[in-house]
C-alpha positions in Angstrom: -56.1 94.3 23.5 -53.6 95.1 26.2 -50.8 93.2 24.3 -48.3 96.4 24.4 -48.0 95.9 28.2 -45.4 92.9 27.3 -44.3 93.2 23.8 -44.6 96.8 23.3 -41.7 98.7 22.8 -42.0 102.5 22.5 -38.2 103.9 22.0 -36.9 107.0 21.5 -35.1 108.1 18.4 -33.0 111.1 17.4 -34.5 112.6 13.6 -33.3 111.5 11.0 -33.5 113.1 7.6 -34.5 109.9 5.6 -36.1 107.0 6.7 -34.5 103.8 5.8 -36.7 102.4 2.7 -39.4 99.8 3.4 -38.6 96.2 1.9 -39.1 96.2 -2.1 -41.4 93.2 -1.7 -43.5 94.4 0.9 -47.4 95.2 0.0 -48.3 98.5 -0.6 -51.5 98.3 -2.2 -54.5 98.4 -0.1 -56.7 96.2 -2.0 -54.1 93.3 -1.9 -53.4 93.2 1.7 -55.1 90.8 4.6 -55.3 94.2 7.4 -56.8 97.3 6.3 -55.8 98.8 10.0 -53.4 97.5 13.3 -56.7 96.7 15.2 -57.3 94.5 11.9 -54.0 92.7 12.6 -54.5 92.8 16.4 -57.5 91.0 16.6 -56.3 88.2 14.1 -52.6 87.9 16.4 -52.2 84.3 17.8 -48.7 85.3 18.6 -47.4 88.9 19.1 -43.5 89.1 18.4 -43.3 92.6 18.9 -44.6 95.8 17.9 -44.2 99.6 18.2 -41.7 102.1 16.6 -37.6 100.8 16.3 -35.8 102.5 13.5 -37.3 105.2 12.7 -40.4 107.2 14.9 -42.2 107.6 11.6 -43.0 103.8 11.4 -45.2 101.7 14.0 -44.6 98.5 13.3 -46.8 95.0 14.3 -44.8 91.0 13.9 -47.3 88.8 14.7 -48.2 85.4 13.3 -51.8 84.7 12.4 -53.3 81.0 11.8 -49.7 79.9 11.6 -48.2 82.8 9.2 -46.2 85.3 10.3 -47.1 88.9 9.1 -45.3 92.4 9.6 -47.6 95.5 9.0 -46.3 98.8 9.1 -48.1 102.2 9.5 -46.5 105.5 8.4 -47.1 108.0 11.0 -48.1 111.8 10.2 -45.9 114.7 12.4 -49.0 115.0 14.8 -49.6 111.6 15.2 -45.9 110.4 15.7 -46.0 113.7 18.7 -48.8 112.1 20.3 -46.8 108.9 20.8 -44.4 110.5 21.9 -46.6 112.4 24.7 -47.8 108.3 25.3 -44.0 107.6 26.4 -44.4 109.8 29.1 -47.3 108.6 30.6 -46.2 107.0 34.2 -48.6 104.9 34.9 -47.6 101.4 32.9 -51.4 100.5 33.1 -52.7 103.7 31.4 -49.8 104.0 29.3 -50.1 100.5 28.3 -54.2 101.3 27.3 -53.1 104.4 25.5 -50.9 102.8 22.9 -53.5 100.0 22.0 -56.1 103.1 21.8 -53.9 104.5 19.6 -52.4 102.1 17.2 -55.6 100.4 16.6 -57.3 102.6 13.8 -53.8 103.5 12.2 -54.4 102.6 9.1 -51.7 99.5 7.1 -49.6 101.5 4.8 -47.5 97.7 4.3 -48.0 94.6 4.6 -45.3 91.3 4.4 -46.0 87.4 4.3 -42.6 86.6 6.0 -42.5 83.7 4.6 -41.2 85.0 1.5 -37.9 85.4 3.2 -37.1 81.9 4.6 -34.4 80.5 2.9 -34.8 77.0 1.5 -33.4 74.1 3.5 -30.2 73.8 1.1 -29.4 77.5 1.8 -29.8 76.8 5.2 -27.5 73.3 4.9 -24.8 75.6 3.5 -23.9 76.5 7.4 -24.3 72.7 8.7 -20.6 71.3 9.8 -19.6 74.0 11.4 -18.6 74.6 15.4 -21.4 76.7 17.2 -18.1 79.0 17.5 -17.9 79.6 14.2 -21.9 79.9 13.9 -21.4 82.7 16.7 -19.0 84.5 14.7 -20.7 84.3 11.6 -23.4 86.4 13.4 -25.7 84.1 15.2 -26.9 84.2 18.2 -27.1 81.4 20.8 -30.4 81.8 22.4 -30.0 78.7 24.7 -30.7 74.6 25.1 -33.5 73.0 24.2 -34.8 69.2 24.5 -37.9 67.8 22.7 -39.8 64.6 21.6 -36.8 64.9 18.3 -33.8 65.0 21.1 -31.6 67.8 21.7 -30.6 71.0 20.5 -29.7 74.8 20.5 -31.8 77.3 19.0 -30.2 80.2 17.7 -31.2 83.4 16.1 -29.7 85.3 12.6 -31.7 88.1 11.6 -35.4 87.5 11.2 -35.6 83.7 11.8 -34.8 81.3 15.1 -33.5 78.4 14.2 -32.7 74.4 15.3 -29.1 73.5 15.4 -28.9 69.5 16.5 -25.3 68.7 17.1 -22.6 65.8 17.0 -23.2 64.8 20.6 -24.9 65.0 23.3 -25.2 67.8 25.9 -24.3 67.6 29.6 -27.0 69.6 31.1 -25.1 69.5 34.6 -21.8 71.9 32.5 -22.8 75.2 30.9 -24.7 74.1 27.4 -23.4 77.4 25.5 -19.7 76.7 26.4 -20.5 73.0 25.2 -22.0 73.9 22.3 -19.6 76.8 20.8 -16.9 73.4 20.5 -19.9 70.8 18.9 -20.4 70.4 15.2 -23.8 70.8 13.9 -25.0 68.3 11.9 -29.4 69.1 11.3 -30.0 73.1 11.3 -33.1 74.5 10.3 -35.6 76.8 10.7 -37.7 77.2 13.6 -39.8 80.2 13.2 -39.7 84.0 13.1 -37.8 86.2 15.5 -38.3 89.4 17.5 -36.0 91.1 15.6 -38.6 91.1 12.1 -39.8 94.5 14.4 -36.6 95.9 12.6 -39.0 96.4 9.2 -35.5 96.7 6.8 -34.6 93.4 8.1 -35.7 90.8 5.1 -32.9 87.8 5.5 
């Protein structure tokens, strides 16, 4: 599929002697879930957001959104196979190491399965943070991806756990001064959400 190439993130971890528990809501059963295997998933991807291990090296995990939903599969990975991704890391060649991994995590099999859309908070949860400066947005733990303009007008998108969001503001931006300094002192008046984030690839993250 030679998606990994770009998204793919293969990192190492030290062991750890329990792995952080999957999400409560998350699939489990097979009969109930869309992907039976990550080639499943792979082959349905209109957008890849990330995949590969994070938190822990006995979970490969693939974000993707197919026909407009945005899925997170997990596979639990046996001693042997999480050793021969690890042998994969050290392949040099980016092009070979790149085919490996697809080779790979294609016929793992889904061990869970989430509709991420069961986490997006309504729009009055997510009115509860209009008013505020983009400072105080920032130090309530978002993060200020950067300045965007569309046929709807201006705005910042900025990232809090798994979702990206819109924030339109009191005024509007000079675009010849530096838009995150500008923004941090603005109020935001609209704010909602734009879509998952790179971060879901973090499978404990749920809000």
């Amino acid at each position: 599929m030679g998606i990994s190439g770009a998204i793919g993130q293969l990192i190492p971890h030290e062991e750890q002697s329990e792995a952080p528990e999957l999400p409560k809501e998350a699939v489990t059963d097979p009969e109930k879930m869309h992907f039976k295997t990550i080639g499943d998933a792979m082959d349905a991807a209109d957008e890849v957001l990330g995949l590969g291990r994070w938190n822990d090296p006995r979970y490969y995990v693939f974000v993707f959104y197919a026909d407009g939903v945005p899925y997170r599969v997990v596979s639990e990975l046996s001693d042997d196979l999480m050793k021969t991704l690890d042998d994969i890391e050290w392949i040099e060649s980016n092009e070979e190491r790149n085919k490996a991994e697809d080779e790979f995590a294609r016929p793992l099999p889904v061990t869970s399965e989430e509709d991420l859309r069961m986490y997006e908070p309504s729009q009055e949860t997510v009115n509860k943070w209009t008013g505020l400066t983009g400072k105080a947005l920032e130090e309530a733990g978002f993060e200020i991806n950067g300045y965007n303009n569309d046929d709807d007008g201006e705005y910042m998108e900025i990232t809090k756990g798994l979702f990206i969001y819109r924030a339109a503001v009191d005024r509007k931006f000079d675009i010849e001064e530096d838009t995150y300094e500008q923004f941090l002192k603005m109020t935001v008046k609209v704010l909602r959400v734009l879509c998952v984030s790179s971060d879901a690839i973090d499978y404990t993250i749920t809000e």
